[in-house]
Structures are given as C-alpha cells and as structure tokens.
N, C-alpha and C positions, 0 to 999 in steps of 0.2 A: 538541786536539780534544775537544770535550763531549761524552763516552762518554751520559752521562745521555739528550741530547736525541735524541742516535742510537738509544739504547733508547726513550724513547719516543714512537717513530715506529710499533712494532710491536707487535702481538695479546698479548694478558697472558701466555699460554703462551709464546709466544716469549720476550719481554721475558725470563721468566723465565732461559730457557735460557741469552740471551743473560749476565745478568748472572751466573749462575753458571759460564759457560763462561770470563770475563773475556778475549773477545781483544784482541787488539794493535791496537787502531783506525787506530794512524798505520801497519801494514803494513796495512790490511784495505780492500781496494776499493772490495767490492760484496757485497751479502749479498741473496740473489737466492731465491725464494719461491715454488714453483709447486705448483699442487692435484696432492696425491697422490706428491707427491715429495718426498725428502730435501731439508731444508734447505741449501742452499750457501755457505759462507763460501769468498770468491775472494780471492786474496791476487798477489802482483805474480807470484809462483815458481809457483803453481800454487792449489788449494784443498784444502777438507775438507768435512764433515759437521758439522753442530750435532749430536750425539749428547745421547741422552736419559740412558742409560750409557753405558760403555766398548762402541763396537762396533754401537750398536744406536741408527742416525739417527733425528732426528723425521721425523713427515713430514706436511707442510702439512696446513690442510684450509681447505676452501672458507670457514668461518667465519674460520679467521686470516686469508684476505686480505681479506673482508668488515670486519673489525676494521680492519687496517690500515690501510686504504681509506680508512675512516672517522679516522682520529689524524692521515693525511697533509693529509687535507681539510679539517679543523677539523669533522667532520659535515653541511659542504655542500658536498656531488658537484657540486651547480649552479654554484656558484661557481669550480670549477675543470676545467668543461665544455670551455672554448677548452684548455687545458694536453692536456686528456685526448687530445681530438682529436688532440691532436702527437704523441701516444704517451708524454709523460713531465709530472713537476710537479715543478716547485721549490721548495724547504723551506728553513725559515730554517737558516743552517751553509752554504748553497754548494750541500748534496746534491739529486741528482736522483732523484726516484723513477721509475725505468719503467713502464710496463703495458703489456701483451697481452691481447686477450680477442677478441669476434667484434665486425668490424669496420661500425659502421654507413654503409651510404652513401645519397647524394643526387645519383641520376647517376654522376656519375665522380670526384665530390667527399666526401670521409669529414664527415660531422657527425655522429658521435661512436662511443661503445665500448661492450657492456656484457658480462655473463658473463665479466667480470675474471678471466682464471686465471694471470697472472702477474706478479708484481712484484718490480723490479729495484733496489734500492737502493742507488746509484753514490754514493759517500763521497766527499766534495771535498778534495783535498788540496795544501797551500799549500806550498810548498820555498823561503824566499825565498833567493836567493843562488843557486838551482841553473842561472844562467842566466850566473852568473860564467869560466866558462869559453868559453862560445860570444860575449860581449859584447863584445871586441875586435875580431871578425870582423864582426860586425854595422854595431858604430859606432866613428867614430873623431871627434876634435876638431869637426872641419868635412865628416863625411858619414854617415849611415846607407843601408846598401845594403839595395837591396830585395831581403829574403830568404825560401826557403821551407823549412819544417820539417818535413822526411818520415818517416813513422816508421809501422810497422804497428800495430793495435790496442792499445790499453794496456801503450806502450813509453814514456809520456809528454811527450808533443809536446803535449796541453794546458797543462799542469802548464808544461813549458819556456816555452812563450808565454804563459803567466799572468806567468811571472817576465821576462820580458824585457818585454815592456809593462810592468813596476813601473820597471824598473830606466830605460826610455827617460824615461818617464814624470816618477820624482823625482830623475833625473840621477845621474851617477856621480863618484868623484871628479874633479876638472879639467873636469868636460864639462857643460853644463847639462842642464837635464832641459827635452822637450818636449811639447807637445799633442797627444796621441793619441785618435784616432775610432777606437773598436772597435764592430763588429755582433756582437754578440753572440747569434747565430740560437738556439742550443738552450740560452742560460741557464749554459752550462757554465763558462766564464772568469771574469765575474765573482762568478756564482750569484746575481743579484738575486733577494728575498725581497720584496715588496711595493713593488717600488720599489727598494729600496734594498743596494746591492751588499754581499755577504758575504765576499765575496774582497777582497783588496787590490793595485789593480790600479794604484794611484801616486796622485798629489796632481791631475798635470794631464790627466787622462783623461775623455772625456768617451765614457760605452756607451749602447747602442741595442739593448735586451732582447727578444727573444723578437723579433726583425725577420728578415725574407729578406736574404741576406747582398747581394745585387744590390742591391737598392731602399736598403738602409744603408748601403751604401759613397755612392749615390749623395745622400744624405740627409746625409751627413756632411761629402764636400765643397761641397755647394751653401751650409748654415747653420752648421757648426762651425768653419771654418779648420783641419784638422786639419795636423803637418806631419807625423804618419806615421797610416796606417792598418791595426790591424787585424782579422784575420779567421781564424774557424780551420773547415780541413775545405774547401776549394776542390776541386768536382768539374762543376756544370751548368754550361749551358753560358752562361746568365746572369750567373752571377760571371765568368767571364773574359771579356764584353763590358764588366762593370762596371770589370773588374782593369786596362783598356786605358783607360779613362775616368780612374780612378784616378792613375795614370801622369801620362796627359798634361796632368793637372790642375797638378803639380810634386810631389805627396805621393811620402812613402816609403811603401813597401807588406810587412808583415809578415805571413805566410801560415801555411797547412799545408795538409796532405794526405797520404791513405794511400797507403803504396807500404814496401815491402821496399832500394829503392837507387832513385838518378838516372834510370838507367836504364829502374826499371821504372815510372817517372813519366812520362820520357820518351816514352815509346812511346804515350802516350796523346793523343789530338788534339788535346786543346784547348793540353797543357803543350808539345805539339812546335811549335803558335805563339809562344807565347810565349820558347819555347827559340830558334826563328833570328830571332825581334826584340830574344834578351840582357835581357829583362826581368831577371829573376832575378839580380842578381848572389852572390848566395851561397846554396850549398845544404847545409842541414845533417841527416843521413842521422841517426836514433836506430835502437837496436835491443835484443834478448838481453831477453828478456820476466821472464827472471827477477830482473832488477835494471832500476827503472824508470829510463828519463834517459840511457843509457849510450848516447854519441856514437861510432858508427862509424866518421867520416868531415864534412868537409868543406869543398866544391868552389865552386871559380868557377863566372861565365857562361857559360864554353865547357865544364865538367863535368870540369877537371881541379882534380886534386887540391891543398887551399892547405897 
C-alpha cells in the first residue's frame, strides 16, 4: 500500500502527525476526521488517537477538513459534486473518502452537501488468496453456486468478494476462469479512479461504477453475457426483483449483505423469498471484528450446515 499517497490526501498538520506517528496501513481501515474531535485511527481490533504527544490527541479543526477537501478534489468541489451527493468520493489506491455535513435537498431528492464536518477515510484493502478457503464451496469443475456472503460491519465480506471475483474471474487451478458482471454501486470492490479500476478484480471482469445495483444487474445481463454476476450489500427491494431476473436469465449470482448469522438474514422479507425459492445455494456467515475474514460457518439452501 502507498503510505505516501494515503498521506497526501490530508491537511499539512495532519500529514504531519500522520507520518511521524508511522501506522501500519495494511492494519489501518479508516482514519476518520471530525470538527473539534480527536483524530481517529480505526483498526480491524478496535482504534486509537493520533496524539500530538504521549496522551494528548489532536483534534480536527474546520480548516483541516477545508484542506482535505480540497487534496481529495484535486481543488474542484464542482467536479466531484455527483460523488459528494452519494456521501463519499473515490481516490486513486481503491480508497473512499466519506463526508457528512448539512444536507442540501430539492424536494425529496439530495442535490448536494455543504458545512462539511466530517470525513471518513476507508483505506482499500486487497488479500488476494483470502478467498482460497471458501472457493471449493462456491465452485467446482462444471458448477458455481449462487452464493451469499453475510457478515456484520467491517468483518470483511468486501474484501472476501473482491477476492472471489479474482479468482472466478482468472480461474483456478484445473477450472477455467469466467466472465463476470459486477455493479459496483458505491465504488468499493473495484475502487475505479477515473475510470479505471484500482483493485484487481481478474482479467475477465467486466464492472459498472457508481450504478444502482438493480438497473446494473439489469444492464449486464441484457449487453455483457455475464456467466456469474456480482454484487455487494443486497437490501431494497429493487435488487431482489433484479436478483429473480438474474437467476432466470441462467447467471450465477454472487452476493452480500449485513446480518450477524442465516438466521438473522433470514428473518428479513425479501431474503425469506428467496429462501423457500433455494435461491442461494450456499451461505457463507463471516464474523470476530477483531480479525477481519474469519468464517464462522458455512450452509446450504435449506441452512444446514456443509
């Protein structure tokens, strides 16, 4: 990871701290920024403080995020007006930057943000191979099962589906590698930077950046051929009209979504349809926040255990 381009993303007082602090950027998540508050460095086990000494945090000020703002934007806010809107912007490296601030609307529609008081800077992070354990279950010679990847907040269920789209992707040993359509709605999997993907997501992948995950699924099987597709973070109710479209198209379908167990996925309406239609033929449960990736479990169609 390029510690360098991580630093300069941020305010020269920071910058500073950050490179005298020297953290671990391949543990280091998010380093997260708010007026009038302690610096937060977030790490997979928990965080700390950017301290200025032993004991005694920085703490933001309106002008570091002003600075920021401006390094993440290249100095035109205008140019990254649609991003801001969404709440976050993408940076070359994969990274996301978040923002919060007072929200402008137009009706019942957000066109745009200002009085910036927060920025969240989600660090992208590649593990290729870390999907080597789950990949047997997923695919075999002559089948990939449509599976879904459940995992609560920053248990890495991204990260996991980064690397299994590599690996369906530029094939495995004995198995070819196939064509994969991913929507890529919030930028996170592949982290396109102007275009062009930061992450590496296989040879025969074809992504659909900053799209609604509905209309891309739908966009993908009509002009790409894909034969798996996927998607991460399944919750409205639009994607699982798409995820049924999907399906009966013949694609394989590669998922996520937030939840603690099957169960408490289950329980939710849209995934209890697609649970007595056996969509899903494998589900794989992640968990333990303090080591990211760690697989608790997983189940077949009918949610017993494989």
């Amino acid at each position: 990871m390029d510690r360098e381009s991580i630093q300069n993303l941020f305010a020269g007082n920071i910058r500073k701290l950050l490179i005298e602090a020297g953290p671990d950027y391949e543990k280091l998540y998010e380093i997260r920024l708010r007026v009038g508050r302690p610096l937060f460095l977030v790490y997979a086990g928990g965080e700390r403080f950017l301290q200025i000494k032993r004991g005694e945090p920085y703490f933001v000020t309106r002008q570091d995020l002003k600075e920021t703002l401006e390094y993440v934007c290249g100095y035109s806010l205008y140019a990254y007006e649609d991003e801001i809107r969404q709440g976050y912007i993408s940076v070359q490296g994969g990274h996301r930057v978040g923002v919060t601030g007072k929200v402008l609307l137009n009706g019942d529609r957000i066109r745009g943000m200002k009085y910036i008081s927060c920025i969240n800077v989600r660090l992208s992070h590649q593990i290729p191979g870390c999907a080597d354990a789950v990949m047997p279950y997923i695919q075999s010679r002559n089948h990939i099962s449509h599976t879904l990847i459940i995992s609560p907040p920053r248990c890495g269920k991204t990260t996991l589906l980064r690397d299994v789209i590599r690996q369906l992707s530029n094939g495995r040993e004995g198995i070819p590698g196939v064509t994969v359509g991913v929507v890529d709605e919030r930028s996170e999997l592949a982290g396109s930077w102007q275009g062009v993907p930061q992450n590496d997501l296989g040879m025969r992948t074809d992504i659909l950046d900053a799209c609604p995950k509905a209309e891309g699924m739908q966009m993908l099987v009509r002009s790409m051929s894909p034969d798996v597709v996927a998607v991460d973070e399944l919750g409205r109710e639009e994607d699982f009209r798409a995820v049924e479209s999907v399906i009966h198209c013949g694609c394989r379908l590669i998922a996520t979504a937030h939840g603690n167990s099957v169960e408490d996925i289950l329980n939710q309406p849209f995934f209890q349809k697609l649970k007595k239609m056996e969509i899903f033929e494998k589900y794989i449960v992640l968990g333990d926040r303090k080591q990211i990736g760690i697989i608790k479990g997983i189940y077949d169609e009918k949610g017993q255990k494989c």
